[in-house]
N, C-alpha and C positions, 0 to 999 in steps of 0.2 A: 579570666580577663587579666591584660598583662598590666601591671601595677607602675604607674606613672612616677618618673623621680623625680623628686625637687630640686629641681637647678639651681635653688638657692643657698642649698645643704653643700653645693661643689663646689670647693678651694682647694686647685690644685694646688700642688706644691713647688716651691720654687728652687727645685734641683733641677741637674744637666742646663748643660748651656751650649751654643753654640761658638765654637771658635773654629780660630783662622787657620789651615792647613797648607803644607805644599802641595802643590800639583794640583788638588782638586778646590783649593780656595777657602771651601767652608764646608764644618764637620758638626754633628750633633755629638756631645761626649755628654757621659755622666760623672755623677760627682766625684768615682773616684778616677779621674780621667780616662774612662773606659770607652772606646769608640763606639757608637752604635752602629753596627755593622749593617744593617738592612740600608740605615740613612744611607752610610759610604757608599753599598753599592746603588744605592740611588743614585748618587753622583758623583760617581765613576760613569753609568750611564750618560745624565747628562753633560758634564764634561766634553765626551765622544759626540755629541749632541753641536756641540759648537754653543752653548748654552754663555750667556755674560756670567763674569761672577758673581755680577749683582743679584742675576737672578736665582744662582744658587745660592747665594746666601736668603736669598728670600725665600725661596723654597726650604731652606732651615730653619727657620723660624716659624713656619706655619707648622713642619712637623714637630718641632718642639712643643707650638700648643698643643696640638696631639698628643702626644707621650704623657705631656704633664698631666692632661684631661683623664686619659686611659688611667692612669694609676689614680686619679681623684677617684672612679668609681670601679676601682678595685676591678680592671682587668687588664688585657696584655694587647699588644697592638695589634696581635695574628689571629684573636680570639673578639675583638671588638665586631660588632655588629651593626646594622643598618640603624638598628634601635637607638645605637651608643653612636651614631653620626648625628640622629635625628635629635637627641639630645646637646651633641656639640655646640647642634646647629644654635637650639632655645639659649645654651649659654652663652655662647656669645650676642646673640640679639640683646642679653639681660645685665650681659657683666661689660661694668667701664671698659673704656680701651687705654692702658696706661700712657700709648703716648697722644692721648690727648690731655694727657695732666701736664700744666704748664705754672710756671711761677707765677705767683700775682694773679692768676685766676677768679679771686675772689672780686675782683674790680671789672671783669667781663661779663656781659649778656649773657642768660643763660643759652646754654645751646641751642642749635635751631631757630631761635629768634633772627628778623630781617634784621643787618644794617641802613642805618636812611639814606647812607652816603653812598656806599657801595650798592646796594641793591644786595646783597649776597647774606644768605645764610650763615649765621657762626654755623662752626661744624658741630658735631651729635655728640655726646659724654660717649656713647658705646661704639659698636666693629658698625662701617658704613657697611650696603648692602655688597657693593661691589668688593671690599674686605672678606665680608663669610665666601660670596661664592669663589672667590680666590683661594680661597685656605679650600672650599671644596674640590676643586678645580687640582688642586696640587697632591691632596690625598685622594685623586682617583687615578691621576697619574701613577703615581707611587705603589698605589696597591695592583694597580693594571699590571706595572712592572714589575714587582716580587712574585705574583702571579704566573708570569709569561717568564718567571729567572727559577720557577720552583721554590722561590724563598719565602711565600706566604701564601695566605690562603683567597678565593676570590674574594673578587672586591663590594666591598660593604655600601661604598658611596653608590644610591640610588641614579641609573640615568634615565633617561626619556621615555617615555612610551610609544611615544611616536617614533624616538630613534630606531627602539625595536622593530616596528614596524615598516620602517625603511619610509617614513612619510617628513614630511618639514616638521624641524624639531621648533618647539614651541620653549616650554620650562622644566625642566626636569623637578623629579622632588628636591625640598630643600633649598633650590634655588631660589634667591630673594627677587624680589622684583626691585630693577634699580632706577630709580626716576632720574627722568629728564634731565639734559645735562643746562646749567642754568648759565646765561651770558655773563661773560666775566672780565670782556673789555672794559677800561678804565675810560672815561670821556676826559676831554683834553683840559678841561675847567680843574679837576679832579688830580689829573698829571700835576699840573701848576702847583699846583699847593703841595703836593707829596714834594717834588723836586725842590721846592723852596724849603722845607721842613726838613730837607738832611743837611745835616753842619758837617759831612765830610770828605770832601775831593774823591774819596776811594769810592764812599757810598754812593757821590754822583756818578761815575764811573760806573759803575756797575749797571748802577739801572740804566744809564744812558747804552750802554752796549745790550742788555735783556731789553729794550726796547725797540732797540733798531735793527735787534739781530735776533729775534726770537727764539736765541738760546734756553735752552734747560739747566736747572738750578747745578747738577751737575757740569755740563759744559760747561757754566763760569767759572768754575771753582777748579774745573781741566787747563784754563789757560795758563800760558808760561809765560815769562819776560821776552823770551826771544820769537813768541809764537806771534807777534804784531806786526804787520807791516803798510806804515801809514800809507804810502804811496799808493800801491794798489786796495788800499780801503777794505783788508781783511783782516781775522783775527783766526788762530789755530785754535782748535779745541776737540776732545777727543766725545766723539757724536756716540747716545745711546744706543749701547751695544756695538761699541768699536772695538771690543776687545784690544785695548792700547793702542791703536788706531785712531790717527788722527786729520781732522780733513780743515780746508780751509772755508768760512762763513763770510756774509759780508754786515760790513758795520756802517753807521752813519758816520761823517766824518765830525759831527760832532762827538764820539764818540771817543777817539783817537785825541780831541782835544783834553779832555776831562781825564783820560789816563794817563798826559802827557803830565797833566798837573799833578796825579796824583803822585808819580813816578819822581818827581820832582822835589820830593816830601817822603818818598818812601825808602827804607833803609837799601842800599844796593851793594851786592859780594861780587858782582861780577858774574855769578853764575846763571843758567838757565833754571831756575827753580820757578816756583809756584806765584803767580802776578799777585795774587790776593794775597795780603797778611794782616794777623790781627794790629790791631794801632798799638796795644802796648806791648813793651817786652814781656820775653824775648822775639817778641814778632815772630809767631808762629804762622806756615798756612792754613788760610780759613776753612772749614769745615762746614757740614750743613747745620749745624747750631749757632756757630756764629754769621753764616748768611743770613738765619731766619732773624738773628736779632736785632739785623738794620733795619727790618721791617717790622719788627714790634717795637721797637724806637717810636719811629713815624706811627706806626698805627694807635700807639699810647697817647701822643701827641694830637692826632686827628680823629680820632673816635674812628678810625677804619679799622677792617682787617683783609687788609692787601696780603698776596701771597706773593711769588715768586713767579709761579705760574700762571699769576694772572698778566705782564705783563707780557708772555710769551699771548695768552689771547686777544690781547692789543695791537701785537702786531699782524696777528693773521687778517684780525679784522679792518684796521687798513690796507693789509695788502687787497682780502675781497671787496671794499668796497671802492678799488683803485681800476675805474674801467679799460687803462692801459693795462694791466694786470690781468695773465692768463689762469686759470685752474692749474696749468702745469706748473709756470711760474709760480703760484703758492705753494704745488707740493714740493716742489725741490730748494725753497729757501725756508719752509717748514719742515725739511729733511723728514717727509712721511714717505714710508714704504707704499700706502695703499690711498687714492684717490680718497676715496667716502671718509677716510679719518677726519676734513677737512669739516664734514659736516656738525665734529664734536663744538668747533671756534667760529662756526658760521651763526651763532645766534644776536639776537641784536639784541643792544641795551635800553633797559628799560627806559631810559632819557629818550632815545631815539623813536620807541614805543608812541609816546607820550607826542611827543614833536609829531608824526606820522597822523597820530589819530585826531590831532590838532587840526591840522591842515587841511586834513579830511573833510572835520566837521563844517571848518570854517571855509568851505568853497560851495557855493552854494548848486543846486543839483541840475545839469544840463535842460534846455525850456525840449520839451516834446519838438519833430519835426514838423512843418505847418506844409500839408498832402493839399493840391489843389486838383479833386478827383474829376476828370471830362472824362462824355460818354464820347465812345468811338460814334464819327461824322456817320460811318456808313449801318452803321447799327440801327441809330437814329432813323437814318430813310427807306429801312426795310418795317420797320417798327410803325411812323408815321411819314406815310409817303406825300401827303398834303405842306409836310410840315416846314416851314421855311428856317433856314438858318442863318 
């Protein structure tokens, strides 16, 4: 019987890292700057691929936990087993996810716990489900690929039974099951007080443009000085997976106000650089840590925890509940590639839940229809012929 390992005995170690490369963006190296070659030719593939860098770099990082994991139980990446996935798997279900280690933590819910305000779940201490099947998801690629390059051996990561079978694929092994995606529109009661709660023309700005323009945390942080133009009520920004590429969005024109102020206040060279900068010197452009901290600002303040992305599901969900508002007209100012994505922002908030089953209750239940049943005249006179009507 094969002897079960204690996931809790596994501390990888914190060698190789992932840095930045030319040409192909992002590189797995060891500590003494030694490239790992299988990664390269990993992406060198992807690259040809037309793949974003984000995503390569993302794809780096999951093979990184990999590698680190492999040497924790003392084998090699070409030599790892179905066994030594299925353990990956228990580790990470077990082991925190560093970046949910946040400053000041000790002053928050613990994980998973509702907020009352929001409706929303704090997130988990460990890898969410949709986390592991991702990192599995990229180490089957990977091995599929050294496999089919001769550079490694078949691939470890379990798939379908059903795939085999050529039938509807269901869950493969290992695969987590991932719950429900949970409504994450902000109600307009909710808005008020968040927007009242930022003391800073740029922070109003921001959210006022993520809310009218149901940009991605990224998109905001792609806009340039010269990428605005009030007039026609657009703003430039370079759309996920634009590979530098960049297209134009449309904004409220409250939005346009609230930037005008903030530009008004903000240091200016003249140049086309980065709209967002941090408020102190040397006024640098903002990054996704100092985006997240306008909204832990506010959420300290209000006992929320707003994301970024939640005010992108504020927008979709007025635009669907906007009955001049077509399904296309959503997908194309939600810049979704595929119709059904629509249905992740299509859920309703618990408020509205609430109000619905209210309303419900309180109409009281249609009275039955009152039938006034007659026998047919000529029935009657075959039935009783005597009989007068």
């Amino acid at each position: 019987m094969t002897e079960v390992r204690d996931i809790t005995l596994i501390s990888p170690p914190a060698s190789m890292r992932v840095q930045a490369a030319p040409m192909l963006c992002w590189l797995v190296v060891d500590d003494d700057d030694t490239v790992v070659e299988p990664i390269r030719a990993f992406m060198v593939e992807l690259a040809a691929n037309g793949t974003s860098p984000s995503t390569r770099r993302s794809y780096c990082h999951d093979l990184l936990r990999w590698w680190r994991f492999c040497r924790a139980i003392d084998t090699t990446w070409d030599a790892a087993t179905s066994i030594d996935v299925r353990d990956f798997v228990r580790w990470l279900q077990a082991k925190p996810n560093p970046q949910r280690s946040r400053s000041g933590a000790g002053s928050r819910p613990p994980a998973g716990t509702v907020n009352a305000i929001t409706g929303k779940s704090y997130l988990r201490a460990g890898y969410a489900p949709r986390t592991i099947n991702h990192a599995l998801s990229v180490l089957s690629a990977f091995y599929t690929f050294t496999y089919e390059a001769g550079l490694g051996p078949w691939n470890p990561v379990p798939g379908s039974h059903q795939e085999r079978r050529g039938v509807p694929v269901r869950r493969a092994r290992y695969r987590q099951k991932v719950p429900v995606f949970q409504p994450r529109a902000i109600s307009e009661e909710n808005l008020q007080d968040l927007f009242a709660t930022l003391g800073r023309d740029r922070d109003r700005a921001l959210v006022a443009v993520a809310l009218s323009s149901g940009a991605r945390a990224g998109e905001l942080l792609s806009m340039t000085v010269r990428g605005i133009e009030h007039g026609q009520g657009v703003v430039a920004v370079e759309p996920k997976g634009g590979m530098g590429s960049r297209i134009w969005i449309p904004a409220a024109p409250e939005s346009f106000v609230w930037i005008a102020r903030y530009l008004a206040t903000r240091p200016v060279d003249g140049t086309d650089g980065p709209l967002w900068l941090t408020l102190r010197s040397p006024h640098a452009p903002m990054d996704y840590f100092a985006l997240r901290q306008v909204l832990e600002r506010a959420n300290r303040r209000l006992g929320t925890n707003y994301t970024w992305h939640d005010f992108r599901h504020t927008f979709s969900h007025r635009i669907l509940a906007d009955d001049r508002m077509t399904l296309t007209d959503a997908q194309a100012l939600m810049r979704h590639r595929h119709l059904d994505t629509l249905n992740n922002y299509a859920a309703a908030r618990l408020d509205e839940l609430v109000t619905a089953l209210h309303r419900h209750l309180a109409t009281p239940p249609p009275e039955p229809p009152r039938t006034n049943i007659r026998y047919d005249a000529d029935d009657l006179a075959v039935l009783f012929p005597g009989l007068q009507q």
